[in-house]
BAFI-3210 file (N, C-alpha, C; in Angstrom, 3 decimals, decimal comma, padded with zeros to 6 digits):
// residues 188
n [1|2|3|4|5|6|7|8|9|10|11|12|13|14|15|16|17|18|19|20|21|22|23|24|25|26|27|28|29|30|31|32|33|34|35|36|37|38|39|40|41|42|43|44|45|46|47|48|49|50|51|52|53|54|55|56|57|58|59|60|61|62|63|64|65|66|67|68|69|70|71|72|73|74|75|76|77|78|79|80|81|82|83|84|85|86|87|88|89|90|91|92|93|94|95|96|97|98|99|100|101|102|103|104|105|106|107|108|109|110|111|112|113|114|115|116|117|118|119|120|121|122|123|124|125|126|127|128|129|130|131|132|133|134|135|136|137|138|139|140|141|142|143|144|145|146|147|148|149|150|151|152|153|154|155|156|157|158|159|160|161|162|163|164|165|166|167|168|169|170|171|172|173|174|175|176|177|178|179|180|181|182|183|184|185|186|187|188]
n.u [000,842|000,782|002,252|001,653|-001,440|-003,190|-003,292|-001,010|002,037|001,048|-000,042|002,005|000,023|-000,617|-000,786|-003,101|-002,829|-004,873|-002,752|-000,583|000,772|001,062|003,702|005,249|009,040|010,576|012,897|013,392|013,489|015,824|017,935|017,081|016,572|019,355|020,297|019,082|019,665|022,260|021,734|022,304|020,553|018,494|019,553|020,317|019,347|020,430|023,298|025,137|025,761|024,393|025,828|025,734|026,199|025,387|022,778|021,551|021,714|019,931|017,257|017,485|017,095|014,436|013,186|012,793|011,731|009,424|008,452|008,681|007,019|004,662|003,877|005,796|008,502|007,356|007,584|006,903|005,108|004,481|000,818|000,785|002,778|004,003|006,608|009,354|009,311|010,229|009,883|007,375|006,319|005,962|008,063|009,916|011,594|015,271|016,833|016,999|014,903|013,581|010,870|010,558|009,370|008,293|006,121|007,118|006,622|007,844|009,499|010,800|011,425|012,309|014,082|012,966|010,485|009,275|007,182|004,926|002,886|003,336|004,352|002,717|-000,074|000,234|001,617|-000,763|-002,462|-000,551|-000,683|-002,939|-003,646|-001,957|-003,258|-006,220|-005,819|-003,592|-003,518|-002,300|-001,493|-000,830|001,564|004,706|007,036|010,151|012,874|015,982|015,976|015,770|015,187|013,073|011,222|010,163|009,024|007,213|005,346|004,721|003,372|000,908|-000,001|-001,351|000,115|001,766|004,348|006,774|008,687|009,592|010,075|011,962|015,283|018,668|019,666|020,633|022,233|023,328|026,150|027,859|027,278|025,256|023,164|022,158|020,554|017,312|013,694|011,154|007,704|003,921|001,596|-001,577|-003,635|-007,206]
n.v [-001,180|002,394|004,974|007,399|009,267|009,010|011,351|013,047|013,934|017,273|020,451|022,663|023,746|026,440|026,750|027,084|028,357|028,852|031,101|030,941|031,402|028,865|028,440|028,702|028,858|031,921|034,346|035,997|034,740|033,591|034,529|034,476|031,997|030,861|031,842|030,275|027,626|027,886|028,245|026,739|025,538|024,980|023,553|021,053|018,079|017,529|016,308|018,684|021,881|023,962|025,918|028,958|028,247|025,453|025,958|027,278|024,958|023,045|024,545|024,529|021,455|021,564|022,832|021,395|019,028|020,163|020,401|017,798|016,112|017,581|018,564|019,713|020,840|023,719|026,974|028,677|030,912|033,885|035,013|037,486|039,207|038,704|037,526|035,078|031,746|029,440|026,109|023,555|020,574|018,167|015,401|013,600|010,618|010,102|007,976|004,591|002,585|000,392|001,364|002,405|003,058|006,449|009,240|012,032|013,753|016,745|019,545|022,715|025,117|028,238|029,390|031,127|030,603|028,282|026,470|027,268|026,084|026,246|024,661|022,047|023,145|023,901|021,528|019,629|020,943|020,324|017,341|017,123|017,951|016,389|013,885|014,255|015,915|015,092|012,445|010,583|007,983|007,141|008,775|009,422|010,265|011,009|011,226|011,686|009,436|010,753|013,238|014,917|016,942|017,223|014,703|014,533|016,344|014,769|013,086|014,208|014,655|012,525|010,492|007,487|005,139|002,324|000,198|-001,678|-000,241|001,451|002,871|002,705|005,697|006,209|008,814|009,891|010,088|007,593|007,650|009,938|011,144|008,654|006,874|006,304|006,569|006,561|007,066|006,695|007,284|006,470|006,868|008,621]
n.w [000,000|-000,916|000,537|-000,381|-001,373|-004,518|-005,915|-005,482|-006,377|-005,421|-005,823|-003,692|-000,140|001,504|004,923|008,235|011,341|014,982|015,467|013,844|010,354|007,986|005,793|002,082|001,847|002,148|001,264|003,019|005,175|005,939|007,602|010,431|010,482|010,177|012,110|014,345|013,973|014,696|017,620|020,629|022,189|020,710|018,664|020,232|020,307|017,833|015,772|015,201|015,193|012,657|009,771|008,323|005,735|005,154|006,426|004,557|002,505|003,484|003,672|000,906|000,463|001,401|000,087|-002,227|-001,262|-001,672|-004,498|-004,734|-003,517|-003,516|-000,474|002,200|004,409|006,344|006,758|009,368|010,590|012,707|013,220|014,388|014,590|012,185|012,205|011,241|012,916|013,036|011,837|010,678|009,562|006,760|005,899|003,604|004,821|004,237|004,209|004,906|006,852|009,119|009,090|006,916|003,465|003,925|005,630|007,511|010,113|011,155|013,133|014,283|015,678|017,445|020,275|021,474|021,346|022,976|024,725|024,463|023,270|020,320|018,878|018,868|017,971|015,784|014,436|014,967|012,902|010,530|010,739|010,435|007,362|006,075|006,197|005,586|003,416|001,981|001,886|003,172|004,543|007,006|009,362|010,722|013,582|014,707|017,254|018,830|021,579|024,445|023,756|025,247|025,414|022,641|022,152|023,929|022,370|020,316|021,800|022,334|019,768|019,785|018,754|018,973|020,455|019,931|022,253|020,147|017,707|018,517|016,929|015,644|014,349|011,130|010,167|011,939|014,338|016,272|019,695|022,092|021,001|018,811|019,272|018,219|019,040|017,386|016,382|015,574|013,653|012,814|009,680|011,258]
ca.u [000,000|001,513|001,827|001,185|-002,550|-002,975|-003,383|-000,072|002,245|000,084|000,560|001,942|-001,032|-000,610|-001,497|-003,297|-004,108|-005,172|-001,654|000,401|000,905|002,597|003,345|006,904|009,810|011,159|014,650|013,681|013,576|017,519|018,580|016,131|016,518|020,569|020,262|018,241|020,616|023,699|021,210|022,828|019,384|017,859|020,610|020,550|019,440|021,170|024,868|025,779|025,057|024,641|026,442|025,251|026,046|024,565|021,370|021,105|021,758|018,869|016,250|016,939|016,380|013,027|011,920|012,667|010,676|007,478|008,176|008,774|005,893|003,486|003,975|007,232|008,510|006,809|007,829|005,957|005,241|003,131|000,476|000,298|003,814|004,602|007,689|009,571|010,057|011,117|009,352|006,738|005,877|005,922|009,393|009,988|013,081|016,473|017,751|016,241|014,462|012,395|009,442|010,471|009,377|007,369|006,302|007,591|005,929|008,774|009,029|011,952|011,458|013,028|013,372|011,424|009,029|009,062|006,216|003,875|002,117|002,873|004,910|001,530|-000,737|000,925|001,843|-002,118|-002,983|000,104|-001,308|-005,118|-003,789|-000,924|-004,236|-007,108|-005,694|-002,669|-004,534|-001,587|-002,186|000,829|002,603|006,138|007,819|011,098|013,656|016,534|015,311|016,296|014,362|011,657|010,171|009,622|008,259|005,448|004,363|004,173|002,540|-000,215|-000,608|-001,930|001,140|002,290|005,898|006,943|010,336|010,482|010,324|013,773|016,508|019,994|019,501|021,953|023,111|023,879|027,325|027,865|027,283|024,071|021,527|022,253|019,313|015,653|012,565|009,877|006,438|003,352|-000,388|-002,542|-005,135|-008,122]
ca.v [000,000|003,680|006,023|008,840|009,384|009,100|012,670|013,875|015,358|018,057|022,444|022,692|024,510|027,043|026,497|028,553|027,789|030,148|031,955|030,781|030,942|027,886|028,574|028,317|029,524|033,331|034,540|037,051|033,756|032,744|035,173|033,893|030,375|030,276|031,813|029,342|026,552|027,687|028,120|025,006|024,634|024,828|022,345|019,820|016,988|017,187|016,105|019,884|023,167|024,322|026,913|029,996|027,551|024,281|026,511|027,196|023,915|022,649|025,162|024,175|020,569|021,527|023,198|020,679|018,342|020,759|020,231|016,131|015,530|019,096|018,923|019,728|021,816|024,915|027,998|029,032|032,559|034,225|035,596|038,381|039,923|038,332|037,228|033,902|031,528|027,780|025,463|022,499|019,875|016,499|014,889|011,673|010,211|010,220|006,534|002,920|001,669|-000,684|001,715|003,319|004,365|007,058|010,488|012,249|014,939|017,501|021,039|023,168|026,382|029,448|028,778|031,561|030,274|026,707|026,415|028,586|025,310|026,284|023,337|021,087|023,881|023,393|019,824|019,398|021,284|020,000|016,638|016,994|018,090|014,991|012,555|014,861|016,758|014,534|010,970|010,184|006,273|007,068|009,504|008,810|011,307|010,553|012,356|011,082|009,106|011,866|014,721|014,701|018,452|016,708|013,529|015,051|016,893|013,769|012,297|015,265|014,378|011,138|009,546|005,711|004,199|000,521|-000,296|-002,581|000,715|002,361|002,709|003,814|007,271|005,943|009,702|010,290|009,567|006,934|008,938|009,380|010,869|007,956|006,275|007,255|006,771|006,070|007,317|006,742|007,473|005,865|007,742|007,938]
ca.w [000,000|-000,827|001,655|-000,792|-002,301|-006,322|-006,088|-004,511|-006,041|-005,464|-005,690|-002,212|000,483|003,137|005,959|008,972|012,630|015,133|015,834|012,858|009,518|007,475|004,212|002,049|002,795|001,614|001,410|004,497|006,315|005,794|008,690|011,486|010,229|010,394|013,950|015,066|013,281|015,706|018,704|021,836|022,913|019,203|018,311|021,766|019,809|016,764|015,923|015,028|014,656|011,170|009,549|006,880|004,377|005,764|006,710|003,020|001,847|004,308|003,005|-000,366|000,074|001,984|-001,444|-003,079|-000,666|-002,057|-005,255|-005,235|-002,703|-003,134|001,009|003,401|006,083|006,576|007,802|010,465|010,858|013,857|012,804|015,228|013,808|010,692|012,711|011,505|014,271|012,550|010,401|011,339|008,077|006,196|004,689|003,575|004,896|002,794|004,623|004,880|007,719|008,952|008,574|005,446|002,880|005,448|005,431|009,061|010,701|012,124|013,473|014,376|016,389|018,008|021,661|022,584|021,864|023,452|026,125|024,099|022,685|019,303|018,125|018,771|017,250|014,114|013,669|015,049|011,585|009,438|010,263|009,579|006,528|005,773|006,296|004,675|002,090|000,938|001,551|003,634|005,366|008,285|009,577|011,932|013,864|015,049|017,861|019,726|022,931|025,061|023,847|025,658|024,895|021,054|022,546|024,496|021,389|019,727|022,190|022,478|018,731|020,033|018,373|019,777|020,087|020,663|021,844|018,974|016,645|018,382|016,069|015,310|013,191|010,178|010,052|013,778|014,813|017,728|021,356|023,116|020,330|017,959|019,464|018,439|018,987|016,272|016,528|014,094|013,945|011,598|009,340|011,384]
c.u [000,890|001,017|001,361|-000,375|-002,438|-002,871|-002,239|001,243|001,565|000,262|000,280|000,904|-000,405|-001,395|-001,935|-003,774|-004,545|-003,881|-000,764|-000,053|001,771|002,545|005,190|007,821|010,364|012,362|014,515|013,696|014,854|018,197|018,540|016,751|018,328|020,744|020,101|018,964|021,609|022,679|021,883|021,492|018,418|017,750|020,715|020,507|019,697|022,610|025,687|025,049|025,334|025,172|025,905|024,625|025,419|023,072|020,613|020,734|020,553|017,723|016,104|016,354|014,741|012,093|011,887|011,727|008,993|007,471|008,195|007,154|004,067|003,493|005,489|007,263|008,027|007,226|007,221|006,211|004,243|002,302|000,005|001,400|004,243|006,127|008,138|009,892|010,623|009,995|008,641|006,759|006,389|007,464|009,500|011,579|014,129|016,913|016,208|016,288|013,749|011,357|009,754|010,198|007,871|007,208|006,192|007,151|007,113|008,636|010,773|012,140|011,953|012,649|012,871|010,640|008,073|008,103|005,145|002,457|002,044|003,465|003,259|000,241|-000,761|001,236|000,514|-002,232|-002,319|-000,440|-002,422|-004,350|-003,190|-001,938|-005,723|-007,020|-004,096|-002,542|-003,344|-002,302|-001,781|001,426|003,297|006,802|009,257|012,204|014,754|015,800|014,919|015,506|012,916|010,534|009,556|009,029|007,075|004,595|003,862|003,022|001,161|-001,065|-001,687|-001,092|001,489|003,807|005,848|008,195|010,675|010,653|011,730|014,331|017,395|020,137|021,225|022,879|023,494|025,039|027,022|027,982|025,828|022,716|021,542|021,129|017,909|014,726|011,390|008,292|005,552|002,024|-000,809|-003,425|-006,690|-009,084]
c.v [001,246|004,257|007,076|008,550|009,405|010,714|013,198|013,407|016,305|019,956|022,095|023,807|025,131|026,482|027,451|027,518|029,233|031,360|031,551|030,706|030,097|028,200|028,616|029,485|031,144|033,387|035,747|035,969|033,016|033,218|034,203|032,173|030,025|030,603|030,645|027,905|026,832|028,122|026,704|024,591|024,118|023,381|021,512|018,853|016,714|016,755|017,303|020,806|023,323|025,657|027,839|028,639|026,260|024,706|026,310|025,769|023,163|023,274|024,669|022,835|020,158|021,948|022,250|019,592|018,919|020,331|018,837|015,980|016,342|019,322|019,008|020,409|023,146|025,762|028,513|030,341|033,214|035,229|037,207|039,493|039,770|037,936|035,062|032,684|030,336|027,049|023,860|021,721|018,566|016,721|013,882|011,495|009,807|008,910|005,203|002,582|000,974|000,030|002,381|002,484|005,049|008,630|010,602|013,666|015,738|018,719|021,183|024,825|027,224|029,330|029,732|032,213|029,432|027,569|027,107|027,283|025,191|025,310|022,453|021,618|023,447|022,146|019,273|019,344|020,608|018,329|016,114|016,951|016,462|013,680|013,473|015,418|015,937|013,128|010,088|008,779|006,459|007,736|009,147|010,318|010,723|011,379|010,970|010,466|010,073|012,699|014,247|015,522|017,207|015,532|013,915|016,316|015,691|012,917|012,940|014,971|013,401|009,816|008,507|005,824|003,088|000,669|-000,672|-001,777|001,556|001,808|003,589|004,870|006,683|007,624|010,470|009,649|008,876|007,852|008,746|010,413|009,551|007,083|007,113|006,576|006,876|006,365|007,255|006,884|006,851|006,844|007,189|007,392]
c.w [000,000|000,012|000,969|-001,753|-003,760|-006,674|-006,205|-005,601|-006,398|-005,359|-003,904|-001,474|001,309|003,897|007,169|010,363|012,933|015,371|014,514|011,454|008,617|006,333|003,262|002,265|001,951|001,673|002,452|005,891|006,281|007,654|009,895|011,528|010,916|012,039|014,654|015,151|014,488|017,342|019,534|022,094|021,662|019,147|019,050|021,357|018,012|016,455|015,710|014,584|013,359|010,903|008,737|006,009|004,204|006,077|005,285|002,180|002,541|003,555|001,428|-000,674|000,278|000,870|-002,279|-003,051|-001,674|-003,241|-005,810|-004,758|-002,818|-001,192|001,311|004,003|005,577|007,204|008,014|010,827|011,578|012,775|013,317|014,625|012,451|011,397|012,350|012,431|014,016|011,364|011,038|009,819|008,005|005,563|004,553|003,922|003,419|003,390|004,262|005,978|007,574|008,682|007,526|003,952|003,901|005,022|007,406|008,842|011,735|012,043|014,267|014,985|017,298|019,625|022,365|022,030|021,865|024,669|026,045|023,784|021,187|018,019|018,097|018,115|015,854|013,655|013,820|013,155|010,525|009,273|009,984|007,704|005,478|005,779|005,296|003,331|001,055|001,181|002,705|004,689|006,959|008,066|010,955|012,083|014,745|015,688|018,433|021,311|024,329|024,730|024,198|025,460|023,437|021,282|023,292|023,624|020,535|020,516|022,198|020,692|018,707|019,269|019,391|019,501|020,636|020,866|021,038|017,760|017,170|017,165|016,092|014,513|012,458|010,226|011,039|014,166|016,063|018,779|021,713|021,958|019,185|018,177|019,658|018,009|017,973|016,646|015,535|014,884|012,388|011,084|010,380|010,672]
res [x|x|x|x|x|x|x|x|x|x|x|x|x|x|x|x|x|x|x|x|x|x|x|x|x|x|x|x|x|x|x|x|x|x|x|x|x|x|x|x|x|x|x|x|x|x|x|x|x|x|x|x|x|x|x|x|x|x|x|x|x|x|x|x|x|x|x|x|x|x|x|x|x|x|x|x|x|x|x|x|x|x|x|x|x|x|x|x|x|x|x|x|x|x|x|x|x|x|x|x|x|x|x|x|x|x|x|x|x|x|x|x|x|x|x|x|x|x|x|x|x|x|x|x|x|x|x|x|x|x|x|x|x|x|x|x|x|x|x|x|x|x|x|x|x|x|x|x|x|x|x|x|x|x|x|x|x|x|x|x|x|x|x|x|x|x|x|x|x|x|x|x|x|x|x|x|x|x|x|x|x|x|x|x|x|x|x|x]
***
């Protein structure tokens, strides 16, 4: 069974909750974005901070995501300022696991403004849409074991994990995030 609808690839959608807008990304959103990239607390569960040029190279493969899939990361922009703060959305993994081929529900935001609720706001909406509007069967979200902030948004999703879904992140060097966590929801 495909994970992607007959429909999809599809003209990528904005998106809206009540405080955010998702929609793609601009070149007034490079600044914000590379900040956020060399942020320690940003960055906690990644293997490195990113650089200018690594920021860039990130954004571009996220457009490219829109234009393989019609969905990917979103940059998330309040709607109260027009202020960028990170990026919530669908990607399909670039490795081979046991659950792949997968579309993954991730988010990536400015830490202040963790504790607002607006990581779960937004991945709420990004995945109504990833099951309503792009037929999606399953969506997996996936963090190092350890982060727990990103695990109790998943779980608020009403996302599951099994032990028997951990795995070694193929592109995580050996140390202590190399192990993660697997999460999925079914279409209801």
């Amino acid at each position: 069974m495909s994970i992607f609808s007959p429909l999809s690839p599809m003209e990528p959608l904005g998106l809206e909750t009540e405080r955010l807008i998702l929609r793609r990304w601009r070149k007034s959103d490079f600044k914000p974005f590379a900040r956020m990239n060399q942020d320690p607390m940003v960055m906690e569960f990644f293997p490195r901070r990113l650089d200018a040029e690594q920021t860039q190279a990130l954004i571009q493969r996220i457009e490219r995501g829109f234009e393989e899939h019609g969905f990917g990361l979103y940059a998330a922009e309040l709607k109260e300022s027009g202020a960028f703060i990170g990026f919530v959305g669908l990607s399909v993994p670039s490795f081979n696991a046991h659950f792949t081929p997968a579309v993954e529900i991730g988010w990536r935001l400015a830490s202040d403004q963790w504790g607002k609720g607006l990581a779960t706001e937004a991945a709420t909406e990004v995945m109504r849409a990833g099951f309503e509007d792009f037929g999606l069967t399953e969506i997996v979200s996936m963090t190092a074991v350890n982060n727990l902030r990103s695990r109790r948004v998943m779980e608020k999703l009403g996302m599951q994990t099994s032990s028997e879904d951990d795995f070694e992140h193929p592109y995580v060097p050996a140390g202590p995030l190399k192990k993660h966590v697997l999460y999925r929801k079914l279409r209801p």
